[in-house]
N, C-alpha and C positions, 0 to 999 in steps of 0.2 A: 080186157080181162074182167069177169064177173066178179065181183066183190060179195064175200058170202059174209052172212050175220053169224058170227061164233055164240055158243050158250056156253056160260061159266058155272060149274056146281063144285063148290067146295066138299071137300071131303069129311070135313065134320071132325073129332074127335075120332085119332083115329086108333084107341081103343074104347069106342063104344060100338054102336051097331051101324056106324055112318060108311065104313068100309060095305060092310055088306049091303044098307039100304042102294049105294050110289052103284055098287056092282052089279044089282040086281035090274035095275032101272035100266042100267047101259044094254044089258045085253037082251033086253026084252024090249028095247027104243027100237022103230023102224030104221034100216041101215043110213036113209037121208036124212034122219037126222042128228044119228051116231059120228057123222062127216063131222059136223055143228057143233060137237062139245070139248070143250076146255076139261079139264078136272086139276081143280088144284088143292094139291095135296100131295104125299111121296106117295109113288108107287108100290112101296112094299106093302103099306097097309092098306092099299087099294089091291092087288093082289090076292092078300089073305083072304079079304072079303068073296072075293070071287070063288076062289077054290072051297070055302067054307059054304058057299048061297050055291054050290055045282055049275057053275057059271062059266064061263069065256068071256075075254076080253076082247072088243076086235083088235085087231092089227093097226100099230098106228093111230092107235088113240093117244091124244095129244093130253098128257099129265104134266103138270110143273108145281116142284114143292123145292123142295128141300135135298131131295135126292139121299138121307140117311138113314132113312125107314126106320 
């Protein structure tokens, strides 16, 4: 089994612009290594960021917070 190295980027405040900086970044990251990243933070304010930046999230992007948005 290959063991892949995870990248972790926190979400920031997630009512300043850290939703959208980290949204923005994800969906303009090459897809190898969109595999790669952690985000930790809730997904609702990662979300907003996206539909705010016109953005997609991919599929299975792996978010852990809080879960209360």
């Amino acid at each position: 089994m290959e063991r892949i190295t995870r990248i972790g980027i926190t979400l920031g405040d997630p009512t300043g612009i850290g939703p959208e900086i980290v949204a923005a970044t994800i969906a303009a990251a090459p897809a190898e290594l969109r595999a790669r990243l952690v985000v930790f933070g809730d997904a609702a304010p990662l979300a907003r960021g996206a539909r705010q930046m016109g953005v997609a999230l991919p599929p299975g992007l792996d978010v852990r917070g809080a879960g209360l948005g």
